[in-house]
C-alpha positions as CSV (number, residue, x, y, z in Angstrom):
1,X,0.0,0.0,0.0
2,X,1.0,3.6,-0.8
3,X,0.7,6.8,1.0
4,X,0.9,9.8,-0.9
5,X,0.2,13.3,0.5
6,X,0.8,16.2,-1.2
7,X,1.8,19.6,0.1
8,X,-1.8,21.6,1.0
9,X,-3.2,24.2,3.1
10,X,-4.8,21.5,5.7
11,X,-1.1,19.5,5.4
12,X,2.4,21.5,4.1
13,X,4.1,18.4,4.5
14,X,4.3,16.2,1.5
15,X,4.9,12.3,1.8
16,X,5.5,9.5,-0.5
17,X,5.4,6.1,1.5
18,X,4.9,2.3,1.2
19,X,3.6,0.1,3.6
20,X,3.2,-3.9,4.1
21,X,-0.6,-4.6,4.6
22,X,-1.6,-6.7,7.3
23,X,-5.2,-6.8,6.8
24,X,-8.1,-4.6,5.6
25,X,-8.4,-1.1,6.1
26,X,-11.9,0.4,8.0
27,X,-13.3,3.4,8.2
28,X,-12.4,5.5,11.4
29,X,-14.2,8.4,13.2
30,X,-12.4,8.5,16.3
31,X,-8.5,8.3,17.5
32,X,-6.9,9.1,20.2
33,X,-3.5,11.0,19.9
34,X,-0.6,12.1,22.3
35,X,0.5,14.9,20.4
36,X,-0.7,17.7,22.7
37,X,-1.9,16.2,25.8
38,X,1.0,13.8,27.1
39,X,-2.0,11.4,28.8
40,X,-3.5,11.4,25.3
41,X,-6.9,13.0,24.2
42,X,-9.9,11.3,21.7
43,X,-10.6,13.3,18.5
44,X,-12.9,12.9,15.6
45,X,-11.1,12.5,12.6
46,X,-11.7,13.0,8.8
47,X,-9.7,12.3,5.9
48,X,-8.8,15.2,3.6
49,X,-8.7,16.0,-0.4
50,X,-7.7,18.4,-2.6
51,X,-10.9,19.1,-3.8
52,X,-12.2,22.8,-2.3
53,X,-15.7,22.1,-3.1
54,X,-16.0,18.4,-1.8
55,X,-12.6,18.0,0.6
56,X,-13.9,15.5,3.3
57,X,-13.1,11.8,2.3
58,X,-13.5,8.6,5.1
59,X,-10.2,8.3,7.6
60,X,-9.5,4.7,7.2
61,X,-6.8,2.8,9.5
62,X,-5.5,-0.6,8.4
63,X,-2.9,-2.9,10.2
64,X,0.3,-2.3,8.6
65,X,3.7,-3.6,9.0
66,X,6.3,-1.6,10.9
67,X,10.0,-2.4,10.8
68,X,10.6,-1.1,14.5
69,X,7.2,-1.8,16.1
70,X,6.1,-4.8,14.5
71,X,2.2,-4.3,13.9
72,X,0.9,-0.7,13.6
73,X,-2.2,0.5,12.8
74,X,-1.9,3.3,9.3
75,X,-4.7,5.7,9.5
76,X,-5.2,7.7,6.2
77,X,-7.1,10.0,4.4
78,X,-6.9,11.4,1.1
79,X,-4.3,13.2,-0.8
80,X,-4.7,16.2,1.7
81,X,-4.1,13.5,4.6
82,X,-6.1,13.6,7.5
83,X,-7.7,16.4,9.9
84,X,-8.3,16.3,13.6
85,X,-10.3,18.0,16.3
86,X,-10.5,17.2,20.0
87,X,-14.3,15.8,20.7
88,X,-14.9,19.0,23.1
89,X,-14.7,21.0,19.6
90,X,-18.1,20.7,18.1
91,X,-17.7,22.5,14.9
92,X,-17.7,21.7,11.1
93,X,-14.6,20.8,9.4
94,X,-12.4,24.2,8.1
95,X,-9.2,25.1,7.8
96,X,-9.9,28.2,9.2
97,X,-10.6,26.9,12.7
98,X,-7.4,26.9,15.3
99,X,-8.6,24.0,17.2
100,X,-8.4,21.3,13.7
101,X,-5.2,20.5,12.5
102,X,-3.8,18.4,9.4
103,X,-1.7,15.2,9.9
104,X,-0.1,13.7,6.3
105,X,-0.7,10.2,8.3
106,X,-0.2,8.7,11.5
107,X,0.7,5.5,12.9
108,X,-0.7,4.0,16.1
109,X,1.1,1.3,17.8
110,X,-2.4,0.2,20.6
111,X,-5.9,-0.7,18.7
112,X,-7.6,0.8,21.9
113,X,-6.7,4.7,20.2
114,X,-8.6,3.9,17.1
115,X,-12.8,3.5,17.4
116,X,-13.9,2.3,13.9
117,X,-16.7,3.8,12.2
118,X,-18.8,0.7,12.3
119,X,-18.4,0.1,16.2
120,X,-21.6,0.5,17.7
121,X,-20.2,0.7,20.9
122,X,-17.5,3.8,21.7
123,X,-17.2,3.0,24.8
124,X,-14.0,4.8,26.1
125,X,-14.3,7.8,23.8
126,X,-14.0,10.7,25.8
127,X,-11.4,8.7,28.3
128,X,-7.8,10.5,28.4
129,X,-6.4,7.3,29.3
């Protein structure tokens, strides 16, 4: 599998990378991330494309493999990547807003930070830890 992100105003970083898949990828709407809150904090999540009029595609996450953690989960959007917002932020998706930001990817070593679209139990959301 390929990742390919190019340089945009929700991501300026631009990636190129390949993966080993390990099984199938799902659609995600939650993750939880410990990029500003060390304990970690739940946030919706929606892929991104390069498309002004239409730029929300699915986050997916699939198990890839990683050569210094073994199994890792991907999660992916579009070619703009994928945006975040912390669940306390109830707003529409914009670039505009200073509580979203714009990932090109991520990888996620624990299953128990991803909640998959098609869970009908979240139980946990909303849990720091």
């Amino acid at each position: 599998m390929y990742v390919e992100v190019e340089a945009n105003p929700n991501c300026e970083q631009s990636v190129f990378a390949r993966f080993r898949e390990l099984g199938l990828a799902r659609t995600v709407s939650h993750v939880r991330v410990a990029d500003r809150v060390p304990a970690g904090e739940w946030c919706r999540v929606t892929g991104w494309r390069d498309d002004p009029s239409a730029p929300l595609c699915p986050a997916m996450a699939q198990p890839v493999e990683d050569s210094g953690a073994g199994v890792v989960y991907l999660l992916f959007g579009g070619h703009g990547g994928i945006r975040l917002t912390p669940l306390d932020a109830a707003e529409d998706w914009s670039l505009d807003s200073a509580r979203q930001w714009g990932e090109p990817y991520l990888l996620l070593a624990d299953r128990r930070d991803i909640r998959f679209a098609d869970e009908a139990d979240c139980e946990g959301v909303g849990d720091s830890v």
